[in-house]
N, C-alpha and C positions, 0 to 999 in steps of 0.2 A: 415649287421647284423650277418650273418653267417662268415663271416670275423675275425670281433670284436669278438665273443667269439671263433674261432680259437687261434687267439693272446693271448687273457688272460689265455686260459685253457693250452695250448701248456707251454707258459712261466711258468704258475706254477706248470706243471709238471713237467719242468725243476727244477727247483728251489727244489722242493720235492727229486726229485731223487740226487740231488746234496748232500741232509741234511745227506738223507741215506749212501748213500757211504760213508760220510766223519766219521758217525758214525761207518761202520765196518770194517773203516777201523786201530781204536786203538784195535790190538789185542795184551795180554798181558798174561805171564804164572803164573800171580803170582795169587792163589786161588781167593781168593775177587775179581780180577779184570777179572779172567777167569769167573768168578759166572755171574760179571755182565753181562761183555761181552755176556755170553748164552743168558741173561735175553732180554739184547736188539736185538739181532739174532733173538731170538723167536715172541719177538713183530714185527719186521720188516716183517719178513716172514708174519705174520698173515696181514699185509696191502699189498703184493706182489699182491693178487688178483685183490684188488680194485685198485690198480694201473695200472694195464693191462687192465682192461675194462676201465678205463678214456686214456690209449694209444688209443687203438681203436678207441675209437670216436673220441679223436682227429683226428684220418687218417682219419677218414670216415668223416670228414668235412672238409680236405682240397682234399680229394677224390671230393669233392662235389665243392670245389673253382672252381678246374681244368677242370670238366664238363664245369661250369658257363665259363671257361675262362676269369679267373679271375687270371692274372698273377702278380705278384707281390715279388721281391726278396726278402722282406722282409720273407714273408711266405715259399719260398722255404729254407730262412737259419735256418728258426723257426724247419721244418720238421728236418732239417738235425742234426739239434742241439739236437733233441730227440730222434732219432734214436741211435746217436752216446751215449748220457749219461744213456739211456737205455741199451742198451750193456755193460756199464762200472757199471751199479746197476746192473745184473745178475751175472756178471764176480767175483765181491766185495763179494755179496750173496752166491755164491758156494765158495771162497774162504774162507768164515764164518766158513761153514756148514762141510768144509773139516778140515781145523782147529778146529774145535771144536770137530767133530770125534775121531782128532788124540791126543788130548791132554785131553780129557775127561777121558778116563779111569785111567790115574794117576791123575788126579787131584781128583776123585770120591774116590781114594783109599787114596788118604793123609788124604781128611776130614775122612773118617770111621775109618783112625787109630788116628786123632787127638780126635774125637769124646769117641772114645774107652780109650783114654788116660782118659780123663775130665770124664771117668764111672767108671773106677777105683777107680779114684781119690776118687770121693763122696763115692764109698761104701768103702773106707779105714777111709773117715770120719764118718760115718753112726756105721761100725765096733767097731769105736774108741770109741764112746758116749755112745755104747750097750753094752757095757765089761761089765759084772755084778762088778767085782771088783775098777771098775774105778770110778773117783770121779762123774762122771754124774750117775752113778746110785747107790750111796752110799746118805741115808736119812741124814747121819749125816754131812753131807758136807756143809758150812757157804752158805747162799745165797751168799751174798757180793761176794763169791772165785767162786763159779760155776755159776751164772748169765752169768760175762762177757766170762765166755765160750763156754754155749751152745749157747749164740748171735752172739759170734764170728762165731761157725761150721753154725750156722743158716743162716747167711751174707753169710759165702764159697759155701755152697750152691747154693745159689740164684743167685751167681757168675756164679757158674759152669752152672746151669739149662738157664742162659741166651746167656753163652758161644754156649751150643748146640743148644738153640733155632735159632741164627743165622749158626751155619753151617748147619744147618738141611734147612734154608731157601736158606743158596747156593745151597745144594743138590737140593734141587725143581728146583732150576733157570737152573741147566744143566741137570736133569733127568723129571724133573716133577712129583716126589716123595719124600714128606718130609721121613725124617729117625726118626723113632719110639722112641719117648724120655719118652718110660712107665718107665723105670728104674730109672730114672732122676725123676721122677715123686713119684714114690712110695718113694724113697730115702728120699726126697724133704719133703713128708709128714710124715713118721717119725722122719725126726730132727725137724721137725714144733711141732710134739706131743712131743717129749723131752723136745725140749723150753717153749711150753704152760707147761707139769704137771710141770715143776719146778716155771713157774709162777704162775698157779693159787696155788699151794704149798706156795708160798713166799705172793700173796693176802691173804689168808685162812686164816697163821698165821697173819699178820698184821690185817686183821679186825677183827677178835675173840679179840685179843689184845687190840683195838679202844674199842671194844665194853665192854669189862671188863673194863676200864675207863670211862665210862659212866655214868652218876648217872642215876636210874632207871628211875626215872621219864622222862627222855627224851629220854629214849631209843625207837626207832620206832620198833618197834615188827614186824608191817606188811612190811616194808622192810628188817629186816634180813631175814623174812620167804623166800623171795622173792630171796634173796640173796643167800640163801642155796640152793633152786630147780636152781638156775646157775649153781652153784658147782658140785650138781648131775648129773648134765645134762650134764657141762662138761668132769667131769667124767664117766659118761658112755659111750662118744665117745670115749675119751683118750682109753680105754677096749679096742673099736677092734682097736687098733692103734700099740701103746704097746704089748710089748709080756709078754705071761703070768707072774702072778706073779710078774710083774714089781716092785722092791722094791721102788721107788719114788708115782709109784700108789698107792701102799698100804696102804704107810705113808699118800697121800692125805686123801685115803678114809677114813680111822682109823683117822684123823683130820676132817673131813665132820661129820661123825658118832658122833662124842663125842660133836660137836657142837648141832648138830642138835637136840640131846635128849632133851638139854634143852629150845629150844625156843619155842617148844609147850608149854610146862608150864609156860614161861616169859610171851609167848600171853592173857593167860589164867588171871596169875597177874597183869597183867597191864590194864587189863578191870576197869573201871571207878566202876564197880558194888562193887570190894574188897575195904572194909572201914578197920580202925585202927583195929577192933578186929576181923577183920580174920585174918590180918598182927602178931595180938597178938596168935592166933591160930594153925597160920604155922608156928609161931620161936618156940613155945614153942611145937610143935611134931618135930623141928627139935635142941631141946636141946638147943635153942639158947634165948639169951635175947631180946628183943626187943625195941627199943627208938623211940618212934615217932615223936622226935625234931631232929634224927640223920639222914643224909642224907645215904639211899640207894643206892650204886653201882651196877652195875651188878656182877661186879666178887665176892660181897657177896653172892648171889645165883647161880653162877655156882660152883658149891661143889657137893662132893658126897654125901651130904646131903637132898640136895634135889629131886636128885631122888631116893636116899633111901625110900623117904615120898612122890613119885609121886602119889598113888593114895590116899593119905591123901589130899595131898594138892589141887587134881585133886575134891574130895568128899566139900573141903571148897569152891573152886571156883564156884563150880557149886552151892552149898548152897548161894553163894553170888549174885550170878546173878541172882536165884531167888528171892532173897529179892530187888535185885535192878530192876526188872521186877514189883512186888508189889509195892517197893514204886514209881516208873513210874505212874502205874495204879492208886495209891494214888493223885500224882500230877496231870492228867489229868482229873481227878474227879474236884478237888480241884479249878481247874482253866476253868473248864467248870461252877461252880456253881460261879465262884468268879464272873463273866464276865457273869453271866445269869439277864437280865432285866426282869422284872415282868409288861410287858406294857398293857395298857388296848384301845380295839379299840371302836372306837368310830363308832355306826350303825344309823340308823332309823330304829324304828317301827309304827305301824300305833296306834292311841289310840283307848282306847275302848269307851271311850263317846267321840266323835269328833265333835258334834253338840254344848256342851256347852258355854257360851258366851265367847270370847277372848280366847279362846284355838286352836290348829292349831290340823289339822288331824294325823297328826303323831308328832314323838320328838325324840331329841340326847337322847341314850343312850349307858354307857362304857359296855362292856363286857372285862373280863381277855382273851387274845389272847394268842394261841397253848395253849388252856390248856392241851386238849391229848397229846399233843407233849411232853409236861411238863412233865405230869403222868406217860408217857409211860417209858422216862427218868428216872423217879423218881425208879420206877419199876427196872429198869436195874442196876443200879448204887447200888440198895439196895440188890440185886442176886452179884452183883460184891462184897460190900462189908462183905458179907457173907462169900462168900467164901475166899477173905483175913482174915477174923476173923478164918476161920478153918485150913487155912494151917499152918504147923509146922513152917515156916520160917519167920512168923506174927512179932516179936521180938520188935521192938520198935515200930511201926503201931499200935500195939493192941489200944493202948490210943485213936490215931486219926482217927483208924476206929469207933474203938465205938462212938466216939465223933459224926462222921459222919453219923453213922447210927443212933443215935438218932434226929439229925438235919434233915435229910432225912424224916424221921418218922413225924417230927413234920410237916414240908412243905404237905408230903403227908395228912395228914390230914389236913391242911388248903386247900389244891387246892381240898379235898370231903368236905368240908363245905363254901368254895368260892361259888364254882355254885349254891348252894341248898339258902343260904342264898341272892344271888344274883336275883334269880326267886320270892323268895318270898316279895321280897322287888319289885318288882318289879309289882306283882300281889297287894298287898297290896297299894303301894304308888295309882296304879289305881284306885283301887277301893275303897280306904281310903281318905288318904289324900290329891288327888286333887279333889274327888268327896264329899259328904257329912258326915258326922261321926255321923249324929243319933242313924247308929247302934248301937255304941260302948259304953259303958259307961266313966265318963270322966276317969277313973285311966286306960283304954284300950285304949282311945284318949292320954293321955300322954307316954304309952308306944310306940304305936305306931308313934305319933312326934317324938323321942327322939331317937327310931331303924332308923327310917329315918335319923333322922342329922348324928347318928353315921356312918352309911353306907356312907352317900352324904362322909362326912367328908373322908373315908376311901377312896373311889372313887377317889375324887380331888388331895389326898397327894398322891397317886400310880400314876395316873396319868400326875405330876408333876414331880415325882422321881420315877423311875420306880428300885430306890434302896434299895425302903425302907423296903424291905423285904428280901436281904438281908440274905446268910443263915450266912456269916462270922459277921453278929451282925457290921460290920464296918460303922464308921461315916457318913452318906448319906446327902447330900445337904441339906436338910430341917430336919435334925437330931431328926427324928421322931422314939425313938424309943418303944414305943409299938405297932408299926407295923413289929414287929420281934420276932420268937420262940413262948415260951407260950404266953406272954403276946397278941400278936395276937391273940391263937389259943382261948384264954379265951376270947377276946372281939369278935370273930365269935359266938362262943359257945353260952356267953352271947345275942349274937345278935338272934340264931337262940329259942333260947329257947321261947325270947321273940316276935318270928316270929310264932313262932309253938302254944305258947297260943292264936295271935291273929286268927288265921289260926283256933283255936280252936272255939272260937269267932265267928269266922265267920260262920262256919260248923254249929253252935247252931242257929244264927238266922236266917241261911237258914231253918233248919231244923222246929224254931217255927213259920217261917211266912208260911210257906204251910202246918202245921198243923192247924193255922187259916182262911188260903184261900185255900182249895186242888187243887184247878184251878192251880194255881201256879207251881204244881206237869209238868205240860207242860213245863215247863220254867229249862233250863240245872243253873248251879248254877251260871256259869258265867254271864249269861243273867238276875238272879235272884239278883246278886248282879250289876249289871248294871244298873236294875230295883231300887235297894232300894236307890243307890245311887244319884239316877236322876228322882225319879218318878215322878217332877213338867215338864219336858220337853216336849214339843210337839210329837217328835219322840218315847218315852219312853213310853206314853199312847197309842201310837197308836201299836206300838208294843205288849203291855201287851195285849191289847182289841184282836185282830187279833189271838193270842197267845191261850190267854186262853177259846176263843169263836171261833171255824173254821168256824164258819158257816158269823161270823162278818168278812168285807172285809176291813173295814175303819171305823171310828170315826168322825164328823164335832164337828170343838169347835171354838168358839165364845168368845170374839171377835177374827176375823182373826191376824194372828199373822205371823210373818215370823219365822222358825226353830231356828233361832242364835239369835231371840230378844224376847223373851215370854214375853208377860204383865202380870201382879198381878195378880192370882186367874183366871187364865180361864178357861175355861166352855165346859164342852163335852152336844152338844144340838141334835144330829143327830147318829143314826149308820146304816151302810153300809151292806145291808146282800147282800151272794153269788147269787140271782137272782136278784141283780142290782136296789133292792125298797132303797131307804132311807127313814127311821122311826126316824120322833123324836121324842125325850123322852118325858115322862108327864112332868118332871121336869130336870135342868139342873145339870148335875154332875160336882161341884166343883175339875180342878186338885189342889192339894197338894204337898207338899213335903212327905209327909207319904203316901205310897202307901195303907197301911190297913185302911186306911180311904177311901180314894175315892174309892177300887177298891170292894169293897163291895157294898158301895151305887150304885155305875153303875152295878154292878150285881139285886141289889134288883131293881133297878128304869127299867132296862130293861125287867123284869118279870112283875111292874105293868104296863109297856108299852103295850107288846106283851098282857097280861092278857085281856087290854082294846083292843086292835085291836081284838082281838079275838072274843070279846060281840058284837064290832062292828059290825065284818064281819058278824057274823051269822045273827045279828039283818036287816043289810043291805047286802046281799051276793052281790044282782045284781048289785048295785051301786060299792063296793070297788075292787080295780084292787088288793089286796094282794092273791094270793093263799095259798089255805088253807095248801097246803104240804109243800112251805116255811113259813110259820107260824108253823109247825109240827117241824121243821128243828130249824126253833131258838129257840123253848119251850124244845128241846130236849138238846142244846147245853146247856141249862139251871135244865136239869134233872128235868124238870115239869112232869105232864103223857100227854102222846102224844094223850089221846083223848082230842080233842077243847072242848068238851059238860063237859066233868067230869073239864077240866080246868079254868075254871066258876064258880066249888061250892067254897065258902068260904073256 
């Protein structure tokens, strides 16, 4: 083992030391090939260490054969083979090191004076470009003639500056010090600033030039703006570059300058907001005629005309973008109502008679949906178009604002007569028209039919077309149009009018039936009209009875009946007082459909009831189970006198 990498390590250190030597041993005086020469001197040295500790160990493992007694020729030629090429790499190595000693100081001194030659050089070209009277810094000098010149010095340059970058690398290779190429550098960057101001000079005038050919309308405004802060920009480096006063500077920036003025204004004009008669507005403060069939250039407005009249023109533009902000706000109006549906949701509510035959406990009804949403809208838009009716810059809007704020107007008052007419019709159908119309007389029976068809009718078409309202009056699916403007706002009107007589209506024969039964006075109006409209129902008597009598718990009527099926003409035969006796009547109270008929006679019939229990009791006390205080209690619910004795005389 110890053997085996004797051999291999041994052999390739031979082999190593052999590469070496062969490598120092091309010494040559010519500069580039002395440069390299150092270069690879310096790298070899920097391995001379690590080469000496892999000698060692090799010894110190055939040191270690020899112990082992472990003879073999081969290993003793291997030893002698290294020692020997070892001596010839030290020998090679100082012969480098001596050589390069001796021939370093001229060779250091040729590159510094070739160097020096190639600094010259540049600042003779540098010199040459900077002449104030020379054609590189003379404005009037053709591009086409001074281009290929300042590119030429620019090129010699870059010549030179890569000239020095390599001796400056020889230098390093035999001192380990590059040579300072600030000079080269600063040079380097002034013919770069020469070359740039003549070209962005030679850009400037060609796009200004593009750009005067341009027909307005497709001149991009936000890119020359864009364009020019490059200019500036590059012209403020060029400043600390350039020595002062640089006449090709000057000429850029006085070409920057006179561009520049005009594109604020261009940006201004070419807003979408300027229509024909600001266009007629600014030719004619700038003396000029105007055609609006004639195509627009630019270099028609860059003139000294124009900024003669900058803040004329600066006062139209900004006029115009106000009007074209209002009619914006015009159009977003316009297409928020064009696009607005008038839809109706559809709920449950619970009825107020739910007990009547083949009627269900509750029923579909539409309600108008966001109507606040609507109103709140309506509200806004009519503050918005207020104040476009007041500003000065109104100008052709005035017509279609007012249009719109009358249409507004009209809307807003249908969506305050929607809900009102909605509720009432709703109260009414209740308590009317699916319940009994006694109340009514028949010319208030026909009005009241006829607000209902009208309403259902209203209902169904909205509901079907949720266009048909419509503020722009346009053709809607079911081409309904008296569901649009007045003609709506007239058949609400009319609707509520004839809502509010019956409401009126109602109000009166509430008010005449509890002037003929005060008892009644117990009863809220809804309950009252509940009452008149249902007074044959089972639930409806027992309610009324309960109602108007605290002291009565319940009612018995005869024949039995189930709530959803009442038979002809039945019969209240029993009432219910709060200490739990059941008293029947002398006689049995017919229900009716007319509540002022029965609800009297069961008041009179339960006075000659009570009247008789009364004669009875005293006549009989110890036999009957009625006490005399609830007998007190129901003669009072009846406003009899609460003595039983005085309740007996005739």
């Amino acid at each position: 083992m110890v053997q085996s990498e004797f051999d291999v390590r041994g052999a390739k250190l031979i082999e190593e030391t052999q590469n070496k030597h062969q490598m120092l041993k091309a010494q040559k005086a010519e500069v580039s090939s002395f440069a390299e020469y150092a270069k690879t001197l310096s790298s070899v040295k920097c391995t001379t260490e690590e080469l000496l500790k892999e000698k060692e160990y090799i010894k110190s493992l055939y040191g270690i054969l020899q112990k082992l007694k472990i003879d073999n020729p081969l290993m003793a030629e291997i030893d002698k083979r290294l020692q020997l090429q070892w001596e010839l790499y030290l020998m090679v190595l100082h012969d480098g090191e001596t050589f390069i000693n001796k021939e370093a100081p001229a060779m250091l001194q040729g590159l510094d004076e070739q160097i020096k030659t190639l600094e010259i050089e540049a600042e003779l070209i540098l010199r040459k470009i900077s002449q104030a009277d020379s054609p590189y810094c003379n404005p009037n000098t053709e591009h086409s003639v001074i281009m290929p010149l300042v590119e030429d010095a620019k090129k010699k340059i870059l010549e030179l500056k890569e000239t020095m970058t390599m001796y400056s690398d020889w230098k390093f290779s035999i001192t380990s010090n590059y040579h300072n190429l600030h000079k080269i550098q600063v040079v380097q960057l002034k013919v770069d600033a020469r070359h740039n101001v003549w070209a962005t000079l030679q850009t400037v005038s060609q796009t200004v030039q593009t750009w005067q050919e341009t027909k307005f309308s497709e001149f991009d405004t936000v890119a020359a703006s864009a364009q020019i802060q490059t200019w500036l920009q590059t012209a403020d480096y060029l400043r600390s570059v350039l020595p002062e006063r640089d006449r090709i500077l000057t000429a850029l920036d006085i070409k920057i300058d006179n561009v520049s003025k005009f594109v604020p204004l261009l940006v201004q004009l070419s807003s979408e907001s300027v229509k024909t008669h600001h266009w007629q507005e600014i030719h004619i403060c700038m003396s000029e005629m105007y055609d609006s069939k004639q195509e627009l250039f630019v270099s028609h407005l860059m003139t000294s005309k124009l900024l003669q009249n900058k803040d004329v023109i600066a006062r139209i533009c900004g006029q115009a973008l106000t009007e074209h902000t209002l009619e914006q706000s015009m159009m977003e109006l316009e297409q928020y109502w064009e696009n607005r549906e008038f839809t109706l949701r559809k709920i449950s509510i619970p009825k107020r008679n739910p007990n009547r035959k083949g009627k269900p406990a509750s029923e579909s009804v539409f309600i108008l949906d966001s109507e606040d949403n609507i109103i709140g809208q309506i509200d806004d838009h009519q503050v918005l178009l207020q104040s476009i009716l007041a500003s000065p810059y109104v100008k052709d809007l005035h017509l279609r604002a007012e249009n719109w704020l009358v249409l507004l107007q009209q809307l807003h008052v249908v969506m305050h007569i929607w809900p009102v007419c909605h509720t009432s019709w709703l109260y009414l159908t209740e308590a009317y028209v699916e319940g009994k119309t006694e109340v009514l007389d028949e010319e208030d029976i026909h009005i009241l039919l006829e607000s209902d068809r009208d309403f259902r009718h209203l209902l169904i078409v909205t509901w079907e077309d949720p266009l048909v309202m419509s503020l722009f009056g346009k053709k809607s699916q079911t081409n309904v149009r008296e569901l649009q403007g007045d003609k709506l706002i007239s058949r609400l009107e009319t609707l509520q009018r004839n809502q509010e007589r019956l409401m009126r209506q109602m109000g009166l024969v509430v008010q005449s039936t509890r002037e003929k039964i005060p008892r009644l006075n117990f009863l809220s109006e809804d309950d009252l009209l509940s009452v008149l409209t249902n007074a044959d129902s089972l639930a409806t008597a027992k309610h009324v009875t309960t109602a108007c009598f605290p002291h009565v718990l319940d009612i018995t009527v005869e024949p039995r009946m189930d709530e959803k099926d009442l038979f002809p003409a039945p019969k209240i035969t029993h009432i219910h007082g709060s200490g739990g006796e059941v008293v029947p009547l002398i006689q049995p109270v017919i229900l009716s459909a007319k509540l002022l008929e029965w609800l009297p006679q069961l008041q009179a019939m339960i006075v000659s009831t009570l009247h008789n229990m009364m004669h009875y009791s005293l006549l009989n006390v110890e036999k009957t189970e009625l006490k005399c205080g609830q007998i007190e209690g129901l003669l009072g619910d009846l406003h009899v006198q609460s003595d039983p004795y005085s309740a007996l005389i005739p």
